[in-house]
C-alpha positions as CSV (number, residue, x, y, z in Angstrom):
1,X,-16.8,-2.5,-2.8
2,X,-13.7,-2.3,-4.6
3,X,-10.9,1.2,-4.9
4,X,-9.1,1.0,-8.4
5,X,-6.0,2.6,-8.4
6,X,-3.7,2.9,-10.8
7,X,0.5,3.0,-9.9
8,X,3.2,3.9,-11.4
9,X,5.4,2.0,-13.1
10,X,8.9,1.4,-13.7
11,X,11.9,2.2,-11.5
12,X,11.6,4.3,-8.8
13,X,11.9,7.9,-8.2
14,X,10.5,10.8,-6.1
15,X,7.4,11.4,-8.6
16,X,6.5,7.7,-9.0
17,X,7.4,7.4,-4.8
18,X,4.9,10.3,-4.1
19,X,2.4,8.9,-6.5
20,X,2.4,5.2,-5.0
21,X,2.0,6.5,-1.8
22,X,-0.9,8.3,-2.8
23,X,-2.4,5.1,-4.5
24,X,-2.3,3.9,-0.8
25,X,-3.1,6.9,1.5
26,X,-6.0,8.7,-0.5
27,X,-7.2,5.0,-1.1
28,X,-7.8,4.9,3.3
29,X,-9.0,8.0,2.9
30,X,-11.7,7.1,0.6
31,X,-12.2,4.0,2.9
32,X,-12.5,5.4,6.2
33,X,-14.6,8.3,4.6
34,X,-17.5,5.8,3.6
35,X,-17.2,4.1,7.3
36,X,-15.4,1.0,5.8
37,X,-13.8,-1.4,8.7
38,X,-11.6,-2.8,6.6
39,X,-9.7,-2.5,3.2
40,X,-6.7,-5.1,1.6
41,X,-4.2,-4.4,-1.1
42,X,-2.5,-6.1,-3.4
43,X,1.0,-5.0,-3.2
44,X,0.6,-2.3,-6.0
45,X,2.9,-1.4,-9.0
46,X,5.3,-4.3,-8.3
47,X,3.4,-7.2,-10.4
48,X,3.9,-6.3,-14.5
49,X,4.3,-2.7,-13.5
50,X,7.8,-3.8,-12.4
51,X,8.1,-1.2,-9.3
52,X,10.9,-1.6,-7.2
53,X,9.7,-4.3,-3.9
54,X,12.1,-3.2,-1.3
55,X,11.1,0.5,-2.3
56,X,7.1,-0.4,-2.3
57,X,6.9,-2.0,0.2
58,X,8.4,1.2,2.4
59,X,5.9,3.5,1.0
60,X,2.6,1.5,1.2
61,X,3.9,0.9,5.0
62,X,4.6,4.7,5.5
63,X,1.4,5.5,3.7
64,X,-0.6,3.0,6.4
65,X,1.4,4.7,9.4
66,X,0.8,7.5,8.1
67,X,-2.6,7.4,8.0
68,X,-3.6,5.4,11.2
69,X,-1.7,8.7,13.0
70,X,-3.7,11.2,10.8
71,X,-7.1,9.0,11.6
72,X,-6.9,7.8,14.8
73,X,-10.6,8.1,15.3
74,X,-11.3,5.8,11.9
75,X,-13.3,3.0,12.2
76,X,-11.0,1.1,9.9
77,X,-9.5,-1.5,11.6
78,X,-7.8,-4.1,9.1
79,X,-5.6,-2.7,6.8
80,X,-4.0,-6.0,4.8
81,X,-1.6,-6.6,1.6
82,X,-2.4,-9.4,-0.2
83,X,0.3,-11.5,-2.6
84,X,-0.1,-14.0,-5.3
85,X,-0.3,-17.8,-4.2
86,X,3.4,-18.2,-6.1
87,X,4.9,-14.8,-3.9
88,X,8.7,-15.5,-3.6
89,X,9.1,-15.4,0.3
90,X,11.5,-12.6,-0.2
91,X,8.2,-10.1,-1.5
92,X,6.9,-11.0,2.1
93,X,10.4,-10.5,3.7
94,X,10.6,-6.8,2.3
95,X,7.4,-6.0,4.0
96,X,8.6,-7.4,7.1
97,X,11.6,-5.3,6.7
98,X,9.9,-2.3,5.9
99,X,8.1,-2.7,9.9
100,X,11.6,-2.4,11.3
């Protein structure tokens, strides 16, 4: 099964912050709603759509916290984002960040 969402693009701001995290959050939603046990992202907006990394990678990690606090009964269980083969280490290291 596959979620399409579309993200904003372009710099960030508040609109385009509350919309990406939606991308993420109603997209668990939708998953833990059909009883899925799993879900990956890719790490959306920040490809062509040339969203901020640093900035992404906060929301889509609030937007997970968020919603494993919200759902703690869900039966979704692995919640992964997924980066091109030629990432630049530093895409990774903002996620990491982002954890902190």
């Amino acid at each position: 099964h596959v979620i399409v969402v579309a993200g904003p693009q372009g710099e960030s701001n508040s609109e385009k912050d509350n919309q990406l995290y939606s991308c993420y959050y109603n997209s668990l939603v939708l998953a833990h709603s059909q009883n899925k046990k799993s879900i990956a992202f890719p790490s959306i907006s920040t490809g062509i759509f040339g969203f901020p990394l640093k900035r992404a990678a906060a929301i889509s990690v609030r937007a997970i916290s968020d919603f494993i606090n919200n759902y703690p009964e869900s039966e979704l269980r692995t919640i992964s984002i997924h980066f091109l083969p030629k990432a630049d280490i530093t895409q990774l290291k903002n996620y990491a960040d982002a954890l902190d």
